[in-house]
Each structure stands twice: as C-alpha cells, then as structure tokens.
MDTraj code that builds the backbone (N, CA, C; nanometers):
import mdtraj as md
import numpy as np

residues = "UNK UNK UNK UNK UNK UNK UNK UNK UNK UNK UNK UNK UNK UNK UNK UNK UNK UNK UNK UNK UNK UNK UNK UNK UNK UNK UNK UNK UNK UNK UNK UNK UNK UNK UNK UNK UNK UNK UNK UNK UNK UNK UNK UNK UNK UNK UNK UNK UNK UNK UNK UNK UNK UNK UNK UNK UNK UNK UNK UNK UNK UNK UNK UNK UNK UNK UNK UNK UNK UNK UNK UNK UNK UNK UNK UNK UNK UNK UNK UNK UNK UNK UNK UNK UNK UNK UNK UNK UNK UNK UNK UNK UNK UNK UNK UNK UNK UNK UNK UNK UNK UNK UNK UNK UNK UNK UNK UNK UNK UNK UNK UNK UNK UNK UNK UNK UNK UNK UNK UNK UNK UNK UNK UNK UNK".split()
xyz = np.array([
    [0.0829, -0.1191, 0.0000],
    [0.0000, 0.0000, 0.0000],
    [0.0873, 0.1255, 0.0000],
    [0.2111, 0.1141, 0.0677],
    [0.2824, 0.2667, 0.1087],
    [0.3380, 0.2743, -0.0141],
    [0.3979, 0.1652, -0.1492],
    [0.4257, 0.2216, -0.2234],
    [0.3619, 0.2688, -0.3732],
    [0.2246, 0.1942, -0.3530],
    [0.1338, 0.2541, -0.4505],
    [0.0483, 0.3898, -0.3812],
    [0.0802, 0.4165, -0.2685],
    [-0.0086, 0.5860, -0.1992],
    [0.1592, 0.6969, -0.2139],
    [0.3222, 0.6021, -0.2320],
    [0.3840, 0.7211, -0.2631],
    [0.3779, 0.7560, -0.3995],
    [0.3696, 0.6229, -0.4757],
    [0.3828, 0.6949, -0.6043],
    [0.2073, 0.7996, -0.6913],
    [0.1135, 0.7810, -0.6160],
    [-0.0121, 0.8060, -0.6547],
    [0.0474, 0.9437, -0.5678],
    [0.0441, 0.9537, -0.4658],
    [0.0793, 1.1447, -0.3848],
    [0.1566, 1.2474, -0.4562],
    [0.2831, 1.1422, -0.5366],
    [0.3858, 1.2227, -0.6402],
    [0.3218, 1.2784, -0.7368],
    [0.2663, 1.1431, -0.7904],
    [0.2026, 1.2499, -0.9234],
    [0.0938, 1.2837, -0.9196],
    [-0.0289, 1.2636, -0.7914],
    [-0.1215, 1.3983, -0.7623],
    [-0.0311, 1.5067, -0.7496],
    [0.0760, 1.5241, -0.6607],
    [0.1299, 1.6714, -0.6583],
    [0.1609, 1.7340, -0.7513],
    [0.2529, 1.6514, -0.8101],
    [0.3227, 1.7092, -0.9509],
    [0.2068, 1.7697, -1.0562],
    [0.0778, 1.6925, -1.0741],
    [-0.0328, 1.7463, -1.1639],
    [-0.1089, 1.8510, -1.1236],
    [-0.1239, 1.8202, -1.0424],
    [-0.2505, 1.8963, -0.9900],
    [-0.1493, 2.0150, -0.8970],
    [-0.0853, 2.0240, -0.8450],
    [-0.0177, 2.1343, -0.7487],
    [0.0305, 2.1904, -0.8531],
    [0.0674, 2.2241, -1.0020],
    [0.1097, 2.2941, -1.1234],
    [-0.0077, 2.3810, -1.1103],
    [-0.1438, 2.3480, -1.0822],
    [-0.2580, 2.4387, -1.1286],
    [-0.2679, 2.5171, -1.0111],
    [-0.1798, 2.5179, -0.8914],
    [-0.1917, 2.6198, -0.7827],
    [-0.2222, 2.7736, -0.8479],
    [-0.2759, 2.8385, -0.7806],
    [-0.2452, 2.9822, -0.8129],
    [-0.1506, 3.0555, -0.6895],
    [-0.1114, 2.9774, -0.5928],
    [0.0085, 3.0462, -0.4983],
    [0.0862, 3.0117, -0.5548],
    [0.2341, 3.0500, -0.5954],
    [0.3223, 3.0297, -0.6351],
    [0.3976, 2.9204, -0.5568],
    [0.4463, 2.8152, -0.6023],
    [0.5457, 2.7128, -0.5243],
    [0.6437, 2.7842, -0.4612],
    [0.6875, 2.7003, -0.3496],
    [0.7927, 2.6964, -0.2564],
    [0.9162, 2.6001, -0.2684],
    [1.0380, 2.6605, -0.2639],
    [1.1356, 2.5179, -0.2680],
    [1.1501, 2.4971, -0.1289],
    [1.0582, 2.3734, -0.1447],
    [1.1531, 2.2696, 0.0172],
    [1.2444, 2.3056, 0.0543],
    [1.3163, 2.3172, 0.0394],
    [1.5055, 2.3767, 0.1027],
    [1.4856, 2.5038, 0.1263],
    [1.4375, 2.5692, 0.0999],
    [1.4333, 2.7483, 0.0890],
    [1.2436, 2.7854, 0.1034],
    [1.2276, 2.7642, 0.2371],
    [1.0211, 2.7713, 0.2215],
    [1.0067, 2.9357, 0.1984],
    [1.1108, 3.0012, 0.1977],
    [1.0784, 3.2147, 0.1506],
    [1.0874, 3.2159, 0.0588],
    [1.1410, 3.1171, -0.0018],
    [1.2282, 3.1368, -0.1449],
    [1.0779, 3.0999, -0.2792],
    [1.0481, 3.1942, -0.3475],
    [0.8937, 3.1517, -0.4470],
    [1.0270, 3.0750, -0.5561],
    [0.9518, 2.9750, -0.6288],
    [0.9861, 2.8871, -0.7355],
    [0.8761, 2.8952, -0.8477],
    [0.9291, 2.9067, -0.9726],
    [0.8561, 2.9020, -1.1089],
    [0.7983, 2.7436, -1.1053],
    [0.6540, 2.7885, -1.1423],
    [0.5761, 2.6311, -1.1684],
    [0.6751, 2.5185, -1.2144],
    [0.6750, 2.4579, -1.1881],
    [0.7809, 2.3286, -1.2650],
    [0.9327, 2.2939, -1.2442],
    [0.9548, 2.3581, -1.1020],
    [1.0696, 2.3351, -1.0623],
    [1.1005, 2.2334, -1.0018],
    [1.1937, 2.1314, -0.9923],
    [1.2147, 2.0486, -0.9070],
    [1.2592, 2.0827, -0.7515],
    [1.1574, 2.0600, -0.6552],
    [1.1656, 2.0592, -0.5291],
    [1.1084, 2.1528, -0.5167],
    [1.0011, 2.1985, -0.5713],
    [0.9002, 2.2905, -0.5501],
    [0.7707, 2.2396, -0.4486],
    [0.7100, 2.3038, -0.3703],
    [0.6125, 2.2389, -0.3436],
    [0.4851, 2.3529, -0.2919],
    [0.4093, 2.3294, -0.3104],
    [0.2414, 2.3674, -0.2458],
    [0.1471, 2.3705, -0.1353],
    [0.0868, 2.4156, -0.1305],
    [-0.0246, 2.3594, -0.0495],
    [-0.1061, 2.2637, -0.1202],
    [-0.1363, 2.3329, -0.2719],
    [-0.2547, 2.2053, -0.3057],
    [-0.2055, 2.1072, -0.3420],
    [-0.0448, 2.1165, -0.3926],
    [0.0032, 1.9459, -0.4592],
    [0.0166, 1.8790, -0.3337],
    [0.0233, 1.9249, -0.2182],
    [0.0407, 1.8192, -0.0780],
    [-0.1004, 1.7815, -0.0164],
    [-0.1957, 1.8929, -0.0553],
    [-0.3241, 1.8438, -0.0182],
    [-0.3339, 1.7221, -0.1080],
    [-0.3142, 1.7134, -0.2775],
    [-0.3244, 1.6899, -0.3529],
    [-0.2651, 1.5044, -0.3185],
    [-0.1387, 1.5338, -0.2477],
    [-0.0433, 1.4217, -0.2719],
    [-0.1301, 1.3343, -0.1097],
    [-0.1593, 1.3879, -0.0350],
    [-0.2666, 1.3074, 0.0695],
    [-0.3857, 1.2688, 0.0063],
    [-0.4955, 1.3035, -0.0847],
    [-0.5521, 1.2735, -0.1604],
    [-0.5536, 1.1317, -0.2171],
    [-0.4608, 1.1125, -0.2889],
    [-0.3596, 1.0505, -0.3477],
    [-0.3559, 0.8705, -0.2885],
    [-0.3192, 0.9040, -0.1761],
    [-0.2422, 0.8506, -0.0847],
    [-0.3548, 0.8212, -0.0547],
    [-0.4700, 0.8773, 0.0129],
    [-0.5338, 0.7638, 0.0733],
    [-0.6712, 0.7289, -0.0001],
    [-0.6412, 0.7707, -0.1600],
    [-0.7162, 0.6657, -0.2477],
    [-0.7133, 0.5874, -0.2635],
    [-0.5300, 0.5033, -0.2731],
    [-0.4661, 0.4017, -0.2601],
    [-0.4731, 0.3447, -0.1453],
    [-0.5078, 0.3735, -0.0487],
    [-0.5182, 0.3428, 0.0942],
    [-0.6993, 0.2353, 0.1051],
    [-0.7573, 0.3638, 0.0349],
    [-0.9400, 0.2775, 0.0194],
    [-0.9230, 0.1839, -0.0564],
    [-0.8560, 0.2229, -0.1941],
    [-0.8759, 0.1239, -0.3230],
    [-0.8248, -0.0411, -0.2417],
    [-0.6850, -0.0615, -0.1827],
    [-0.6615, -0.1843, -0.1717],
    [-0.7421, -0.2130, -0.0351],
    [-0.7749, -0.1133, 0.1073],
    [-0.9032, -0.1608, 0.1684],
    [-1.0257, -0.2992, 0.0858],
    [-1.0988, -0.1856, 0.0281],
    [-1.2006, -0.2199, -0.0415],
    [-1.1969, -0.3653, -0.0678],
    [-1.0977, -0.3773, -0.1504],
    [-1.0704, -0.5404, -0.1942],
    [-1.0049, -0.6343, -0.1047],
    [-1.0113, -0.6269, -0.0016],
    [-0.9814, -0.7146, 0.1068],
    [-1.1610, -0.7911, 0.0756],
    [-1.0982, -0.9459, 0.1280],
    [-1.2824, -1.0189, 0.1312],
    [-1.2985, -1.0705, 0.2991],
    [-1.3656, -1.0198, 0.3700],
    [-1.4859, -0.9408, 0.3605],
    [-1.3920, -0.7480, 0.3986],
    [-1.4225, -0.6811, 0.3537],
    [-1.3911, -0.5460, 0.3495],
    [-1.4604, -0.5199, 0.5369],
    [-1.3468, -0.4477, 0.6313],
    [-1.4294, -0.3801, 0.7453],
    [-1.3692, -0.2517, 0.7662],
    [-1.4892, -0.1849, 0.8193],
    [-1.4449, -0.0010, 0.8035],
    [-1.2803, -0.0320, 0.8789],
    [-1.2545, -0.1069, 0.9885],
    [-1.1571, -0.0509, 1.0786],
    [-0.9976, -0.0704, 0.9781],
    [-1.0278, -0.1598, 0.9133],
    [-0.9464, -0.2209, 0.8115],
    [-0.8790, -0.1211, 0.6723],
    [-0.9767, -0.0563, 0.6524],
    [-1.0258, -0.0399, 0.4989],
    [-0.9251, 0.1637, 0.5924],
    [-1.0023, 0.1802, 0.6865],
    [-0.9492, 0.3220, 0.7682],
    [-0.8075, 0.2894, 0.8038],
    [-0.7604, 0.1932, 0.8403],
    [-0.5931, 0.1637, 0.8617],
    [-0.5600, 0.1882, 0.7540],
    [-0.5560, 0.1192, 0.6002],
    [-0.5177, 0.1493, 0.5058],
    [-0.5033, 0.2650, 0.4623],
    [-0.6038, 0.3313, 0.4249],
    [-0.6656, 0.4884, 0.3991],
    [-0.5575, 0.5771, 0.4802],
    [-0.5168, 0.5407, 0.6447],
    [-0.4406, 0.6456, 0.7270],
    [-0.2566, 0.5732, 0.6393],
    [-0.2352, 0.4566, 0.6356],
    [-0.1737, 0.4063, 0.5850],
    [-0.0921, 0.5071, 0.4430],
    [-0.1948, 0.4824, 0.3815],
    [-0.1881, 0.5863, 0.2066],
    [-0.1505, 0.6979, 0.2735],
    [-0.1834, 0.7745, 0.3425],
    [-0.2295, 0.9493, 0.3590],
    [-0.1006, 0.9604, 0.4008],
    [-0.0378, 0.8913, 0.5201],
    [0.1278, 0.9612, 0.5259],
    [0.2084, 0.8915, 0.4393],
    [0.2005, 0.7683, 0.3529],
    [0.2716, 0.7357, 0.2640],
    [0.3056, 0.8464, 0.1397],
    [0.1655, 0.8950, 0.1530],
    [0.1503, 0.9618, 0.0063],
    [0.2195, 1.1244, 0.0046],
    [0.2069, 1.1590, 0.1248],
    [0.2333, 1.3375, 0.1592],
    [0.3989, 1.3090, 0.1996],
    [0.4504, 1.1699, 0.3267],
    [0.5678, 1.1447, 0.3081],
    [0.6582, 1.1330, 0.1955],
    [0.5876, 1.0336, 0.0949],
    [0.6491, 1.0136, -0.0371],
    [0.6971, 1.1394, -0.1478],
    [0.6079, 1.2283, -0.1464],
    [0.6341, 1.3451, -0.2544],
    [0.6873, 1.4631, -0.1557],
    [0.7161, 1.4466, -0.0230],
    [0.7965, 1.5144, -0.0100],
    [0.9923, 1.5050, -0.0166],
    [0.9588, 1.3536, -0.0092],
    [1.1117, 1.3254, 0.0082],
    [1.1522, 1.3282, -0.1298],
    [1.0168, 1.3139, -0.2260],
    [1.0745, 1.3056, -0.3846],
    [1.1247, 1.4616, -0.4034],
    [1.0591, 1.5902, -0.3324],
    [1.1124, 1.6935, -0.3732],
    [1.2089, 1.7558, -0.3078],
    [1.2402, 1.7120, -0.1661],
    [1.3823, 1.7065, -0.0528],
    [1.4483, 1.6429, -0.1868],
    [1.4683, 1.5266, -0.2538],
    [1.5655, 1.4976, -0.3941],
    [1.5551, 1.6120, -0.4960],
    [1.4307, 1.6329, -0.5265],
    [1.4987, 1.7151, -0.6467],
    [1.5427, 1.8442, -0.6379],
    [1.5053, 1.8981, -0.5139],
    [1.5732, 2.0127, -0.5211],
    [1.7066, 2.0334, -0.4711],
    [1.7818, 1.8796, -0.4044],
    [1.8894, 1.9268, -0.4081],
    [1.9929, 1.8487, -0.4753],
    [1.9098, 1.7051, -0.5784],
    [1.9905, 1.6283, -0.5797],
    [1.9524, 1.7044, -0.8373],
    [1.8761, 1.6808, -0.7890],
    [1.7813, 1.7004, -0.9533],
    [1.8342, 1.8276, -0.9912],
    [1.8950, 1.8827, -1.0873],
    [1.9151, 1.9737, -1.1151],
    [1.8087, 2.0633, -1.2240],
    [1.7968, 2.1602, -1.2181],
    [1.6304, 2.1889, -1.2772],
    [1.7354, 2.3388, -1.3349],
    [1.7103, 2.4092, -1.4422],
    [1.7659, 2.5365, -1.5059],
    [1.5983, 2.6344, -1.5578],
    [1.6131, 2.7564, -1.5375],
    [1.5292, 2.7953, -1.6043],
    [1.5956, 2.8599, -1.7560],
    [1.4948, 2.8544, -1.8641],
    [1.5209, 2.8700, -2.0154],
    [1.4909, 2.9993, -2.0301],
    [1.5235, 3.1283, -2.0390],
    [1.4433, 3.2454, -2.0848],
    [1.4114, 3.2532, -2.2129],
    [1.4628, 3.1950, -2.3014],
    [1.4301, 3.1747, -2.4458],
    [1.2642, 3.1170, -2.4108],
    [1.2447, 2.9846, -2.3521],
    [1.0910, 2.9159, -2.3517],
    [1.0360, 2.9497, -2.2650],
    [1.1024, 3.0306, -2.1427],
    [1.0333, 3.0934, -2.0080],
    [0.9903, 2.9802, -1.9679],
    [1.0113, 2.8607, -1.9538],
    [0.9866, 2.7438, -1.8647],
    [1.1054, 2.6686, -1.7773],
    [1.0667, 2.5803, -1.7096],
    [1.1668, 2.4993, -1.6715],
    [1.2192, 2.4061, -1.7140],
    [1.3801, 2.3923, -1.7414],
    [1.4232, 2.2877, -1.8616],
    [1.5352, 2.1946, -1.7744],
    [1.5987, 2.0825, -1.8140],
    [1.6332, 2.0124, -1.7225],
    [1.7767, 1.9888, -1.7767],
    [1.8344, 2.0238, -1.8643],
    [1.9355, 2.0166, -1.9557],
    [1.9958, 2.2002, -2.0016],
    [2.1170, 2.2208, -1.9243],
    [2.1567, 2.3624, -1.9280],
    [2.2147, 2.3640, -2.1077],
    [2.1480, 2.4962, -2.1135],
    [2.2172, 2.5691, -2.2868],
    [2.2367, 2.7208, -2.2546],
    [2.2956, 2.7955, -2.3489],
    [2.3312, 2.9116, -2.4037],
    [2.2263, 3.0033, -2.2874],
    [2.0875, 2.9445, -2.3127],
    [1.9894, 3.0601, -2.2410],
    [1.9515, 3.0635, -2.1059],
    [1.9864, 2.9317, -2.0398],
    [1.9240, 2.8960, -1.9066],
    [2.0463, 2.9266, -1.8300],
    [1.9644, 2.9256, -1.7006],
    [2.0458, 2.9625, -1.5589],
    [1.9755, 2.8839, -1.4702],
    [2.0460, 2.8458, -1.3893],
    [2.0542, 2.7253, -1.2808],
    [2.0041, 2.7496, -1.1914],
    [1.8743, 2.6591, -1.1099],
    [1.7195, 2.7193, -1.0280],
    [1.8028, 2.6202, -0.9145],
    [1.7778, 2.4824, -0.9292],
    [1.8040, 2.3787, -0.7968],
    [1.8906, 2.2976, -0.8451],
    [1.9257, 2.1988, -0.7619],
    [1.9832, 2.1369, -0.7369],
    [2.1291, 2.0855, -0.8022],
    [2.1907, 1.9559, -0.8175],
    [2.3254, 1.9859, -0.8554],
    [2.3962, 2.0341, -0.9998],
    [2.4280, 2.1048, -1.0275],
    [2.4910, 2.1466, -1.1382],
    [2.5266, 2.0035, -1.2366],
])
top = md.Topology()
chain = top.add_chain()
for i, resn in enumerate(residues, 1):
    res = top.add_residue(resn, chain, resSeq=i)
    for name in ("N", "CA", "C"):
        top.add_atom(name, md.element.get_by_symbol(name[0]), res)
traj = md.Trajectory(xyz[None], top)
C-alpha cells in the first residue's frame, strides 16, 4: 500500500499542485517563491493533492480485502495518507537538491538540460 499511496501522492502533486495559483515553494528554501515546474518545488494544493492521493490508494486496496471492514479499509486509507504526503515530499527534498532543474528564458519554462539561455534554479549542477 505505502508504495502505490507514494507513487499516486507524487504524481497527484506534480499534476494537480502545477494548477496552484500560490506560487510554489522550494523545500530547502520555504521564503524562497519557485517558477511552476521546478524540481523541489512544493504547495499547499500538490500536498493536499499528494494526501488525496495517498489515501485513495489506501481505500482502493481496503475495499478489496474479502470481507472489506471499516476498521481495516481506515488503517489502510491512514496508511496511504502519510505514505503519500511522506512520499512526494522526500521526492522533492531529492529534487531540489539532488535534480538539477535550469530555467530557459528563451521558452520561459523549466528545462532540465543547461544551454546558451538557461540559468541554474536547484539542485546539482
């Protein structure tokens, strides 16, 4: 369960915390604002997002237990919920210091491979 609620929390965050309208935070630096799409960026809603996540995966494999009981099905569910908010945070504790992320002013996005136009946002060179 903990590793289908981390990987379901990651990429609730990663999707759905892009459509924030607060600007991301880098984990390493919580004053510090980050451009949408940075590695080790994070939210409020991609972490609401990444508990979400987490303890969908938490009901989903509940559920299919035979015979299914609330107390069971709620272990799981609490199970998912810190798997899932644990999981995408330690994924972005990595990328922001291990993932190296550049911003492009040519595409004004975040690119992951340094050229001529980008300058260096997180993690290792």
């Amino acid at each position: 369960v903990a590793f289908f609620a981390c990987c379901a929390g990651d990429t609730y965050a990663s999707e759905l915390g892009i459509l924030s309208e607060a600007p991301p935070r880098l984990i390493t630096k919580p004053w510090k604002v980050a451009k949408p799409g940075t590695n080790g960026g994070i939210s409020a809603l991609g972490t609401a997002a990444s508990a979400g996540g987490g303890i969908a995966m938490g009901v989903c494999h509940g559920l299919f237990m035979f015979p299914p009981s609330l107390r069971e099905v709620a272990a799981l569910a609490y199970v998912g919920l810190v798997a899932g908010v644990v999981g995408s945070l330690v994924d972005s504790l990595l990328g922001a210091t291990v993932q190296a992320s550049y911003f492009c002013s040519e595409k004004q996005k975040i690119v992951k491979r340094p050229t001529a136009t980008t300058t260096h946002v997180s993690g290792l060179p």
